[in-house]
C-alpha positions in Angstrom: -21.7 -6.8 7.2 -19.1 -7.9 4.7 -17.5 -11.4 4.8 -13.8 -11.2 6.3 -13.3 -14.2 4.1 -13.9 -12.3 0.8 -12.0 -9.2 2.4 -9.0 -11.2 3.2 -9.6 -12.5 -0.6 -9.2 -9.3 -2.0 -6.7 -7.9 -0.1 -4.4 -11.0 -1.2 -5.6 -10.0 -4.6 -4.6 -6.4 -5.1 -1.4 -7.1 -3.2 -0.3 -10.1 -5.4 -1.3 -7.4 -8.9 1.1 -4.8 -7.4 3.8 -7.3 -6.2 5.3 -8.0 -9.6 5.9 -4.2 -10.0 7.2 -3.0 -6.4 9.5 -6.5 -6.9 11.2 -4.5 -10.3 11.3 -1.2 -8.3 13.6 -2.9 -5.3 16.8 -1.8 -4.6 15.9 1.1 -8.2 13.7 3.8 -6.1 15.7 7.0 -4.9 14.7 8.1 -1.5 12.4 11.3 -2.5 12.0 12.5 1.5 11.4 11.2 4.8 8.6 11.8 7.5 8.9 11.5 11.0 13.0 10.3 11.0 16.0 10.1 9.1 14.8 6.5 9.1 11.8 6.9 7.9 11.6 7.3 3.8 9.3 7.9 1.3 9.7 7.1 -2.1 8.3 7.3 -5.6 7.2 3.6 -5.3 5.3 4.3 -2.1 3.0 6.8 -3.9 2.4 4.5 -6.4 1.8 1.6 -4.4 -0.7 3.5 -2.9 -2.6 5.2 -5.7 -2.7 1.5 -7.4 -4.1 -0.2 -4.1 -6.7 2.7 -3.4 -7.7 2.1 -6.7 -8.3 -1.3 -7.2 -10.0 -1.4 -3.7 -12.4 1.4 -4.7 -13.2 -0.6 -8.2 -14.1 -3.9 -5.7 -15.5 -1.7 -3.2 -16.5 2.1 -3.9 -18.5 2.6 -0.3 -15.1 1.3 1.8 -13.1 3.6 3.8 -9.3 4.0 3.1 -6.4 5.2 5.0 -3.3 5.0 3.6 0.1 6.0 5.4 1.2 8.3 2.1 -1.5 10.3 1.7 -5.4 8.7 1.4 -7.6 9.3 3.9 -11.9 8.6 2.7 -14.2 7.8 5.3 -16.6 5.3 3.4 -19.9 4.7 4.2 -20.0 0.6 4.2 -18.7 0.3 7.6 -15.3 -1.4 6.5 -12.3 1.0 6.3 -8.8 -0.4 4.5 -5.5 0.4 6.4 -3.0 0.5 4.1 1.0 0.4 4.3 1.7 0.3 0.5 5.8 -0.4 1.1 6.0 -1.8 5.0 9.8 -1.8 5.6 11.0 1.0 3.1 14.5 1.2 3.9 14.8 -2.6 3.0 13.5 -2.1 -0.3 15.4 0.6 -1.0 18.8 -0.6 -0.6 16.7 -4.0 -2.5 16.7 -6.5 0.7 14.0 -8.8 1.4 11.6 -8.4 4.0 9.5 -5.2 3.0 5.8 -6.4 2.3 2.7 -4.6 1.3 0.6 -4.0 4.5 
C-alpha cells in the first residue's frame, strides 16, 4: 500500500515543476476546440500539461494508473490510479484570470 503522505508529496511536486510554465502560457493559449459545451475548451497547454504530468508520474511511479481528462487513460498494476485535470478552470486561464489550478 503506498503512503498518502509521499503521494500527496509528489503530487505537490509535479504540479509546482509544471506551474512556472502553464503561469507563462495564461491568458497566451488559443482555444484549439471544445468538448462537451461551448464552455468547455481545450487547448494546446492542456495537452501539454498533461503529457508533462503523466510523465513525471510514470518516472516516480511506472506501475500507477493514470486518467487524465485530455486523453490518458492506463490502468496500472500498483493499486493507486492518478486523476488528473492538467488545466482545472480553462476558460479562466485563457482569457489569463486567476483561479485555474492543476487538479
Amino acid at each position: 500500500m503506498a503512503d498518502p503522505t509521499t503521494l500527496r508529496d509528489l503530487a505537490l511536486e509535479v504540479a509546482r515543476a509544471v506551474a512556472p510554465e502553464l503561469r507563462r502560457l495564461a491568458g497566451r493559449t488559443p482555444v484549439e476546440r471544445t468538448k462537451s459545451s461551448a464552455t468547455d475548451l481545450v487547448t494546446s497547454a492542456d495537452r501539454w500539461s498533461e503529457l508533462e504530468i503523466v510523465s513525471r508520474l510514470l518516472d516516480a511511479r511506472p506501475d500507477d494508473g493514470i486518467l487524465g481528462e485530455e486523453q490518458t487513460s492506463l490502468p496500472g498494476t500498483s493499486g493507486v490510479r492518478w486523476i488528473i485535470d492538467p488545466i482545472d478552470a480553462t476558460t479562466n486561464f485563457v482569457y489569463g484570470l486567476a483561479g485555474y489550478s492543476i487538479s
